[in-house]
Structures are given as C-alpha cells and as structure tokens.
C-alpha positions as CSV (number, residue, x, y, z in Angstrom):
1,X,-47.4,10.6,-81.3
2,X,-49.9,13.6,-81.4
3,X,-53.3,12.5,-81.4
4,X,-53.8,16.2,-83.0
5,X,-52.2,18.4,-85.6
6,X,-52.0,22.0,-84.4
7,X,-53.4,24.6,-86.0
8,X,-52.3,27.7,-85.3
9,X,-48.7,29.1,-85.4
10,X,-46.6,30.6,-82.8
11,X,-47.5,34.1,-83.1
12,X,-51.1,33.1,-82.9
13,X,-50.1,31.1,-79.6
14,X,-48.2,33.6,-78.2
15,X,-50.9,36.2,-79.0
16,X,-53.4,34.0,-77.6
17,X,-51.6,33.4,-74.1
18,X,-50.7,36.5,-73.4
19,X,-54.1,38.0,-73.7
20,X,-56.0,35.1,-72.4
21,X,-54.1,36.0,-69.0
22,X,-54.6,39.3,-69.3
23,X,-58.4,39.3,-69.7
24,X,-58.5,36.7,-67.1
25,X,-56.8,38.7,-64.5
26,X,-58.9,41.6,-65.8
27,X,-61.9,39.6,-65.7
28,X,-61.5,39.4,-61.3
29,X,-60.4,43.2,-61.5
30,X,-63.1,44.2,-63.8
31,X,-66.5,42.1,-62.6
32,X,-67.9,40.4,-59.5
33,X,-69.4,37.3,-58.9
34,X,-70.5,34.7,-61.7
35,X,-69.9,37.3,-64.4
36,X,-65.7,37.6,-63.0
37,X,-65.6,34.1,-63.1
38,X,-67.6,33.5,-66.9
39,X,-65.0,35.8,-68.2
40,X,-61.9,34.0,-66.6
41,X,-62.9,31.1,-67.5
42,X,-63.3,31.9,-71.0
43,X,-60.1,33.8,-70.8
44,X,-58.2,30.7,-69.5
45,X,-60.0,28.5,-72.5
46,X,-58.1,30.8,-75.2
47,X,-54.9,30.9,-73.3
48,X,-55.3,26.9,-73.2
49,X,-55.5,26.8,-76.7
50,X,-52.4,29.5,-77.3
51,X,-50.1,26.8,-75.0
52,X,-51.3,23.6,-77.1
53,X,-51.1,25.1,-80.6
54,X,-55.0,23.9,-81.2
55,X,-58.2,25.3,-81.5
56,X,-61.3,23.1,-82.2
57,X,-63.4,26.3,-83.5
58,X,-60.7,27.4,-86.0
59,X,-60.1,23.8,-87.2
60,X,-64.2,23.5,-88.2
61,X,-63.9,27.4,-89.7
62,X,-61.0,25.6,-91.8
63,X,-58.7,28.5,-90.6
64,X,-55.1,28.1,-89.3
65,X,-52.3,26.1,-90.8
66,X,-52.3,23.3,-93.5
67,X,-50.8,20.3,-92.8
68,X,-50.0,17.7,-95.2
69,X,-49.2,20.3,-98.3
C-alpha cells in the first residue's frame, strides 16, 4: 500500500532523471566547493523525485496527474 499517489507520469520521470544526473555530474564539472555540491544536491533532489513518480512542490501547485477521476 502506497502511503502516496504519484504525481507525475513517466515522461515527466524519465525527463526528470535524466537531467537531474546530468546537472549533477555537471554541477562537479562546472563549480567548486559548496557551490558544486548546492547544485548536485539539488540535482539529485529532482532526479529523486523522477525515480518515485512524486513531487511535493507540484502536488501543492495542483499540477501533475489526477487521481480518483
């Protein structure tokens, strides 16, 4: 039982892994220091949400898929 209803579909997930790593990776190639690691970070946040199908921020925005209708 999901404890959460994803809201975002697979090309949105796939889109959102793909350039989560790539911005992370660029992130290291890119910047030094804390900046490298801010942007990785954030980078590896998005990609998280691509592989779980869930987003908090578009779930309050109200954008994504509808569940229930």
């Amino acid at each position: 039982m999901a404890f959460y209803s994803g809201n975002i579909g697979g090309t949105h997930r796939a889109t959102r892994v793909i350039l989560g790593v790539a911005v992370a990776i660029a992130a290291f190639s890119l910047f030094e220091g804390p900046a490298a690691w801010l942007a990785a970070a954030s980078a590896v946040v998005f990609a998280l949400t691509g592989v779980v199908g869930y987003c908090p921020i578009c779930a309050i925005a109200g954008v994504g898929r509808r569940s229930g209708s």
